[in-house]
C-alpha positions in Angstrom: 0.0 0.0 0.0 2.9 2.4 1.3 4.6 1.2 -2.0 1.4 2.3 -4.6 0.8 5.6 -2.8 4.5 6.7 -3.0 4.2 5.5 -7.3 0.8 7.6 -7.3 2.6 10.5 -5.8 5.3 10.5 -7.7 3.0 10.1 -10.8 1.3 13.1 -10.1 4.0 15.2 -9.3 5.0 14.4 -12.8 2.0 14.8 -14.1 1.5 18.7 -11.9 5.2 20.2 -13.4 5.4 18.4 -17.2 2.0 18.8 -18.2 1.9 22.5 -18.3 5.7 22.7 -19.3 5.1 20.9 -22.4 2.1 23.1 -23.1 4.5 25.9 -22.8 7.3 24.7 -24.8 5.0 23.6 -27.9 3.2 26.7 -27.8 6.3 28.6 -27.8 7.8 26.1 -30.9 4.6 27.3 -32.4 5.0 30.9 -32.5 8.9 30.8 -33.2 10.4 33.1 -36.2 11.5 30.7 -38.2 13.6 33.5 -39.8 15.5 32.8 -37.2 16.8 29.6 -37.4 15.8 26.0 -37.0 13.8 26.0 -33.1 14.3 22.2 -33.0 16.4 22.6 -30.2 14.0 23.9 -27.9 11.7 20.3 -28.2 14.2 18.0 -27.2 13.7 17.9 -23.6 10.2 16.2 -24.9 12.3 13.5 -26.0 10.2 12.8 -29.0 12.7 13.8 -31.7 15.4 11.6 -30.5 13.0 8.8 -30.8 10.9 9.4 -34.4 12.4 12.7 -35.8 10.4 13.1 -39.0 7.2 12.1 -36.9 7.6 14.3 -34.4 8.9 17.0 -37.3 5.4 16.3 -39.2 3.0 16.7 -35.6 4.9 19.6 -34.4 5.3 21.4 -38.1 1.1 20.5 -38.2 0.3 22.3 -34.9 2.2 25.4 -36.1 0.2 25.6 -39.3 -2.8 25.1 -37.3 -1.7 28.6 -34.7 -0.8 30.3 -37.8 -3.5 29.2 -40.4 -5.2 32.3 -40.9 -2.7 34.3 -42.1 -0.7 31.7 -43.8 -3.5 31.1 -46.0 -4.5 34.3 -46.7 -0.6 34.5 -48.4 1.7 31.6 -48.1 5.0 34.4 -49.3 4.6 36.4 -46.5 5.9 35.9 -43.0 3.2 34.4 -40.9 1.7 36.7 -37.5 1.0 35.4 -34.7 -2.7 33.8 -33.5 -4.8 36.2 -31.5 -4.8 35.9 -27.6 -8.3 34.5 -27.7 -7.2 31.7 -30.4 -4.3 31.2 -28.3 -6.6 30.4 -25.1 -8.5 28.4 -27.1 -6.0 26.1 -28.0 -4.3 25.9 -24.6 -7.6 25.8 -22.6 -9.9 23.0 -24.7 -7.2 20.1 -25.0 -7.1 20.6 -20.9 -10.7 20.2 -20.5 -10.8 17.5 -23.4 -7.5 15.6 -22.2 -8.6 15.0 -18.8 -12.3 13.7 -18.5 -10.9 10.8 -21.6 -8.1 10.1 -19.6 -10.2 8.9 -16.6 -12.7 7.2 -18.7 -9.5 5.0 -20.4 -7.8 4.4 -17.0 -10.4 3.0 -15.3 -11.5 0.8 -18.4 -8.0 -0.3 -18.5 -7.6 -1.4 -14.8 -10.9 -3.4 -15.4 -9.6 -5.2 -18.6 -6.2 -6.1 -16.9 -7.7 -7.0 -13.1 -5.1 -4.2 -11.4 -8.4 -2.2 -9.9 -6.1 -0.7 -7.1 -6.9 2.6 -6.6 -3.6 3.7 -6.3 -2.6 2.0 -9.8 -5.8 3.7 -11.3 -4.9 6.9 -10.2 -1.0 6.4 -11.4 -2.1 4.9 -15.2 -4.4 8.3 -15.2 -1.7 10.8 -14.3 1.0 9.1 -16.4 -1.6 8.6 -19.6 -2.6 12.6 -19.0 1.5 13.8 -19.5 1.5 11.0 -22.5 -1.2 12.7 -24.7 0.6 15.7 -24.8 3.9 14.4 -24.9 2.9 12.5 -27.7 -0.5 13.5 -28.9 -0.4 17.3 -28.3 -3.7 16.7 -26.0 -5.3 13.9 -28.1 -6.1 10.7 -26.4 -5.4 7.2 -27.9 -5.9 3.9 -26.9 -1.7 3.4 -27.4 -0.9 5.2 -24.0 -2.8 2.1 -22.2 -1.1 -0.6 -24.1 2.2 -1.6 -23.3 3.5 -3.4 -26.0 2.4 -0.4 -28.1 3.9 2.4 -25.5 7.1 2.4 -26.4 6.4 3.5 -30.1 4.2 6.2 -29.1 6.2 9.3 -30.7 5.3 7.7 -33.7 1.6 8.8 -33.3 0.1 11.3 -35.4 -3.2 12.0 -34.4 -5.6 11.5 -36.8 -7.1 15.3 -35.8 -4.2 16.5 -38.0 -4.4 14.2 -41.0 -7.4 15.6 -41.3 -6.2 18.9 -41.3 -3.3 18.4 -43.7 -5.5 16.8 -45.9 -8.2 19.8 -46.0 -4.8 22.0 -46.8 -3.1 20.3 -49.7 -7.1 19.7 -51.1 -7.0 23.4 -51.2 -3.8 24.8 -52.6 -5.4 25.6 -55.7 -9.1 26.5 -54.9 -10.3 29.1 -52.1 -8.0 28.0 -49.0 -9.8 31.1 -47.3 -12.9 28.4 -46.9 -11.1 26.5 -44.4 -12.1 28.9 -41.6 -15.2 29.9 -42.9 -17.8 29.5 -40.2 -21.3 27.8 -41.9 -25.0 27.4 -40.6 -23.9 24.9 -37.2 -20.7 26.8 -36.6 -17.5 25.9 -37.6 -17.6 24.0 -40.7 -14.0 24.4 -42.4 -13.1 20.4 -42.4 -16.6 20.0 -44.6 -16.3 23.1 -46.9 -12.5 22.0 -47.5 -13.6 18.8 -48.8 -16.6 20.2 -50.8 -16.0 18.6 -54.5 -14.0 15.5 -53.0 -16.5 13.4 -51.2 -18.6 12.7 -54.3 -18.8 9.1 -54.6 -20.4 10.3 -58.1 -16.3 11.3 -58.6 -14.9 7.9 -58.5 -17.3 6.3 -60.7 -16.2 9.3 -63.3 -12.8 8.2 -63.1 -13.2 4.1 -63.4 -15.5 4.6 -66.7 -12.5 7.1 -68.4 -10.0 4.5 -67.3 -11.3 1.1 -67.7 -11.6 0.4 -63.7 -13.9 -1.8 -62.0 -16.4 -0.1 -60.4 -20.2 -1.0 -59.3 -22.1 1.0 -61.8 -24.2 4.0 -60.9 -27.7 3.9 -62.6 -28.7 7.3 -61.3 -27.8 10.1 -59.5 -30.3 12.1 -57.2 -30.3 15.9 -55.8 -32.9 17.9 -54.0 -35.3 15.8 -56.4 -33.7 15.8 -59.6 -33.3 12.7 -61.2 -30.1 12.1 -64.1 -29.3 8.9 -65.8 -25.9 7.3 -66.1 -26.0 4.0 -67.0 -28.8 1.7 -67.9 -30.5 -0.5 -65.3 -30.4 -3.9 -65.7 -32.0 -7.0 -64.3 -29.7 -7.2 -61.4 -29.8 -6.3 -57.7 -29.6 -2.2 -57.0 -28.7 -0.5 -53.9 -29.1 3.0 -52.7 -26.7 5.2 -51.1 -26.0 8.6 -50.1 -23.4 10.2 -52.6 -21.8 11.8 -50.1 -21.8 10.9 -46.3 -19.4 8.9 -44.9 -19.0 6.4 -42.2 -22.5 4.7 -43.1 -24.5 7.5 -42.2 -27.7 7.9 -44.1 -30.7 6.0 -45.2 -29.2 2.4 -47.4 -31.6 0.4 -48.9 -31.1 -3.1 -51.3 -33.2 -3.7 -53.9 -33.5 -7.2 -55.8 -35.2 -8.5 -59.2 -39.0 -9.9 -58.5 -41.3 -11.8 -61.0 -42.8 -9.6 -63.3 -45.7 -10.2 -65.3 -44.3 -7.7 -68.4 -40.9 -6.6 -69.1 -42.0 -3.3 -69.0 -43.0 -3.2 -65.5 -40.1 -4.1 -63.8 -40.5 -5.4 -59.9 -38.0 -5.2 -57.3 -38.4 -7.2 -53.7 -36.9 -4.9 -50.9 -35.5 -5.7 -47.3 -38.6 -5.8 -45.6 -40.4 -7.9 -48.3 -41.7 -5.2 -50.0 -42.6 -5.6 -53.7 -42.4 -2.0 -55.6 -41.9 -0.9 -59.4 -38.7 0.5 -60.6 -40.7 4.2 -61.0 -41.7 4.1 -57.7 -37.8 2.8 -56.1 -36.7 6.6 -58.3 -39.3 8.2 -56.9 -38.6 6.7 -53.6 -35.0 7.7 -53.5 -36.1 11.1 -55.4 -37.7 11.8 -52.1 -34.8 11.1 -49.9 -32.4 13.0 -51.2 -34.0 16.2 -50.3 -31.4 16.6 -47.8 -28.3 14.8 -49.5 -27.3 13.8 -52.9 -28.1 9.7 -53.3 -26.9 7.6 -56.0 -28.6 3.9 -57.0 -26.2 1.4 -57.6 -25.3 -1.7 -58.8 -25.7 -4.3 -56.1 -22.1 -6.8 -56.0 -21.8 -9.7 -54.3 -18.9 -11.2 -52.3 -16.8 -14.1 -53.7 -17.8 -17.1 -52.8 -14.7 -17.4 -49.7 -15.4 -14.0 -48.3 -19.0 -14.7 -48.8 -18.5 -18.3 -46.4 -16.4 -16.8 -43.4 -18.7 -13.4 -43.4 -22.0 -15.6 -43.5 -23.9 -12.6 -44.7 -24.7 -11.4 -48.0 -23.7 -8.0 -46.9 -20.5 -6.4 -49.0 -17.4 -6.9 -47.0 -15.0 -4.0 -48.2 -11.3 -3.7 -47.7 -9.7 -0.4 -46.7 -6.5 -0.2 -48.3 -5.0 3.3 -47.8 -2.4 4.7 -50.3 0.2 8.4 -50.3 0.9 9.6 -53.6 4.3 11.7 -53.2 5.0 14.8 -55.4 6.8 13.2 -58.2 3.7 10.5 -58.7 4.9 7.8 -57.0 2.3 5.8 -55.2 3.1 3.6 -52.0 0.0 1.5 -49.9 0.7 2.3 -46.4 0.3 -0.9 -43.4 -2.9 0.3 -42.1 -4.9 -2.0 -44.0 -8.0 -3.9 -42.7 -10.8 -5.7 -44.0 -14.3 -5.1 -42.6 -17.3 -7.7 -42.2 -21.0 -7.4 -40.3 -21.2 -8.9 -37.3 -25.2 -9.8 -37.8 -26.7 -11.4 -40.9 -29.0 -8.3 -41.2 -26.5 -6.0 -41.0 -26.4 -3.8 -44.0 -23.0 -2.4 -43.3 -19.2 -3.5 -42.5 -18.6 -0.2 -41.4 -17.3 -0.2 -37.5 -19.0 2.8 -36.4 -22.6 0.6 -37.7 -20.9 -2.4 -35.6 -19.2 -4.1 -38.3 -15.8 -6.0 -36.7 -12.5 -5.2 -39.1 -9.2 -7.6 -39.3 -6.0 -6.1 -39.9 -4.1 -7.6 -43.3 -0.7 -8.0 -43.8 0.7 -6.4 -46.7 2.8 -9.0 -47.6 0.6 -11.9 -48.1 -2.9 -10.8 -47.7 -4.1 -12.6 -44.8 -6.1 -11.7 -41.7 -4.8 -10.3 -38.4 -6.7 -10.5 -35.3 -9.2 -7.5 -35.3 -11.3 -5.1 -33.3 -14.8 -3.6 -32.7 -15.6 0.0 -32.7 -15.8 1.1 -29.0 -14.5 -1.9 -27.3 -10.3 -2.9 -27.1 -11.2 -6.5 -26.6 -9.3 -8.2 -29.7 -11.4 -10.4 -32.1 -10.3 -13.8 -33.6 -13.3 -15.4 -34.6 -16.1 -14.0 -36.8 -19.2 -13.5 -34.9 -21.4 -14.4 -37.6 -20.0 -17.9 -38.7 -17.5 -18.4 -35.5 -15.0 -18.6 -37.5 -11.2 -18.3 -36.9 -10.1 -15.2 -39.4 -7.0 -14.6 -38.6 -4.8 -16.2 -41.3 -7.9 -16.1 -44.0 -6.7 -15.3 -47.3 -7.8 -12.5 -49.4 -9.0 -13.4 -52.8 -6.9 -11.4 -55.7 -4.5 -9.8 -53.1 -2.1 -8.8 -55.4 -4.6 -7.6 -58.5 -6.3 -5.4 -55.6 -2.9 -3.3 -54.8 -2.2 -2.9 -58.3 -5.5 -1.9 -58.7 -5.2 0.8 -56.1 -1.7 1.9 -56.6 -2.7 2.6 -60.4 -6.1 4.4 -59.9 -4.0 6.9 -57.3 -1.2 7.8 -59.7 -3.5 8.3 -62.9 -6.7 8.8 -61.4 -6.2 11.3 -58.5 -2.4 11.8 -58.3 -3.0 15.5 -56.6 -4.2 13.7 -53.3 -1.6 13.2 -51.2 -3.3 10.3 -49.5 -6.6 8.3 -50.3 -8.4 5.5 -48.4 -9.7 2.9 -50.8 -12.5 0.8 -50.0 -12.9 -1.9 -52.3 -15.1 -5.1 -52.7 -13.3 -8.5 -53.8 -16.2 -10.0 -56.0 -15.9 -13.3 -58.1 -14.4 -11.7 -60.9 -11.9 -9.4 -59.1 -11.6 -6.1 -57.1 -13.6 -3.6 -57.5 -13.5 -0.1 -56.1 -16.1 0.8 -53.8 -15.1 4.2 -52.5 -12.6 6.6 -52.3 -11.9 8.8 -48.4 -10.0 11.5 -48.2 -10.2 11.8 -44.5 -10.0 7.9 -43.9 -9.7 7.2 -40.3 -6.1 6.6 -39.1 -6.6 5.7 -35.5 -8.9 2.5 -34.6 -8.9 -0.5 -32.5 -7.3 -2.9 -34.1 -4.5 -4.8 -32.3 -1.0 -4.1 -33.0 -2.2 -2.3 -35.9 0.9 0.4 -37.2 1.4 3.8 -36.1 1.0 6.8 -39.2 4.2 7.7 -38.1 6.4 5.1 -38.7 4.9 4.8 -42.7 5.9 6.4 -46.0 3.0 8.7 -44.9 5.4 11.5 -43.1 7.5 11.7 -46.1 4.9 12.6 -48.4 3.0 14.9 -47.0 6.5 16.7 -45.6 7.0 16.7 -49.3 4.1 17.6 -50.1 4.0 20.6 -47.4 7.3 22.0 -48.9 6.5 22.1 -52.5 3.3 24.3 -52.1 4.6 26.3 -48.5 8.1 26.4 -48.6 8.2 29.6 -46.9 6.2 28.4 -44.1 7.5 24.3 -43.9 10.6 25.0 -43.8 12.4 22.2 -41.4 15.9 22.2 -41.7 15.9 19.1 -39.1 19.4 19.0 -37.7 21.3 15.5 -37.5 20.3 14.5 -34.0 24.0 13.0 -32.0 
């Protein structure tokens, strides 16, 4: 007992002097001259740099822009002011208030999962995780400051916050990067106006019919009502979407072929058992999409292995995410996973709808152990079919990087980083989706930290070319 109070205390003392030095000394890093010199110096007391230097580089570099955003965008040529007092608050104030209640809520979780419900070692985990997430994660939680074997790699984390950000940025160089502060109807709605033009599923299926890619075809597009025709619809089973939510938000609905007296009245059974004519499903989805653009697709199926380990005639999609540097050249990144429901009924893989997703080796294309959104219990077997996925083979492993690696470079090669989801069908990969703010952070085990991928150097590259002025690193040789 004497032994835990003294580890608590000490934790907490830690916890008392670091946390607001390191609030200090990044925001002073933040607001350097540059002019001046390189400021690296100043961070290595964090003891990040000497661990991951370009990560670290890359996070720091990212909360700068973010102090300095205003003015940087309004001309990237000139030297940058500083944020305003109240901007400054803001940013030293809300990760406090953010940090601390997540903390709590992770450390007592923790000492659950691992049977250490102590008090003392609750209260030590808390104070220890608190100096981590700023140490590491500028004031974000993640699930890595509670997992030892993942710890020691932490100064690899880049929090997917600023992925975000950097991705809104580069979107922009060439459009109105004044739009990323802009505040809209619910407040401030920068993230969602920088990525107006680049959510469009509509997008993708553009660039698959002027290249020859597989994609499910689109039959018709729908806004505020208006109906347009793409491609003809044929006796096969149809699914509508929204054309532009993510994270399976919206209303989804599957449609498939029912006996029809006359070819011209064509039937389709629904979900629900259902039976309505093909003028009615348009006028249906016509409806809907009052409030967001829908699209009706073609329906795919899964091939035939996928299709018996998943147990449900849901689409299981893989996320494969990909950086495309400056100079064209595409690499995948080790932050693949491949998503399945966990119910028969289940219209979606996604996790946030309570699909499960299996990390996959790059290398051969098999199954990891996996997670659920919400909970860090690890998942072997498939709920559905209770299963054992880990080492499942994907189907067409190496036609789906190919596939990816190609439709990046020619398709989209201004994106500095895209998350593809694609469907592996009976005839091959197809591409399902394309995300520019695909999730980096999830709860898969022993899944890879954005900082230790090709990630960092792209987008430093990438930062340099269009902002030299302003991403200027000049990383000394650390000793």
């Amino acid at each position: 007992m004497i032994r835990d109070g003294l580890r608590c205390t000490l934790a907490a003392c830690r916890a008392l002097f670091l946390f607001p030095f390191y609030y200090c000394l990044l925001t002073l890093f933040a607001l350097w001259p540059w002019s001046l010199g390189s400021p690296f110096v100043l961070v290595r007391p964090l003891g990040v740099l000497k661990v991951a230097p370009k990560a670290s580089a890359l996070r720091i570099l990212l909360l700068r822009l973010e102090l300095r955003l205003e003015s940087l965008m309004q001309d990237g040529t000139k030297r940058s002011r500083p944020p305003s007092p109240r901007r400054l608050f803001r940013w030293l104030a809300l990760p406090s208030l953010r940090t601390i209640p997540q903390c709590a809520t992770l450390s007592r979780r923790e000492s659950r999962r691992t049977g250490h419900q102590g008090l003392f070692k609750t209260w030590k985990l808390f104070f220890d995780s608190l100096v981590d997430s700023l140490r590491f994660g500028n004031g974000l939680v993640t699930r890595a400051w509670f997992d030892p074997e993942r710890r020691h790699d932490a100064a690899f984390h880049i929090p997917n916050y600023y992925h975000i950000l950097c991705s809104c940025l580069l979107l922009n160089r060439k459009s109105n990067p004044r739009a990323f502060w802009q505040r809209g109807e619910h407040g401030r709605q920068g993230m969602a106006s920088a990525e107006e033009g680049h959510h469009d599923k509509l997008e993708l299926f553009r660039a698959c019919k002027k290249h020859g890619w597989p994609t499910p075809a689109v039959h018709r597009s729908f806004d505020s009502g208006e109906i347009t025709e793409h491609e003809p619809i044929l006796d096969r089973p149809l699914i509508s979407k929204p054309a532009t939510l993510a994270e399976g938000r919206g209303h989804f609905e599957r449609w498939w072929p029912a006996p029809t007296t006359s070819a011209s009245d064509r039937r389709y059974r629904s979900e629900d058992g259902r039976i309505l004519s093909l003028r009615a499903i348009l006028e249906q989805v016509a409806r809907t999409s009052s409030e967001t653009p829908y699209l009706l697709q073609e329906l795919l199926t899964n091939h035939e292995d996928i299709r018996a380990i998943s147990g449900a005639d849901t689409l299981c999609t893989l996320r494969l995410p990909t950086c495309c540097f400056p100079d064209g050249r595409v690499e995948i990144l080790p932050l693949s996973f491949f998503r399945m429901p966990t119910k028969r009924d289940l219209v979606f893989d996604n996790m946030a709808r309570g699909g499960v997703a299996y990390r996959v080796d790059l290398e051969t294309g098999r199954l990891d152990a996996g997670g659920k959104y919400g909970s860090y219990d690890e998942v072997t077997v498939q709920p559905t079919t209770s299963r054992y996925a880990p080492g499942f083979q994907v189907p067409y492993w190496k036609e789906t990087m190919e596939l990816c690696r190609t439709a990046h470079a020619v398709g989209f090669p201004s994106y500095p980083s895209v998350g593809w989801d694609i469907a592996i069908t009976p005839t091959g990969p197809f591409l399902i989706e394309m995300n520019i703010r695909w999730a980096t952070e999830h709860n898969i085990p022993n899944e890879s930290f954005l900082g230790k991928t090709a990630y960092v150097d792209c987008i430093l590259a990438h930062l340099q070319k269009y902002w030299p002025n302003n991403c200027a690193l000049n990383i000394e040789p650390l000793n």
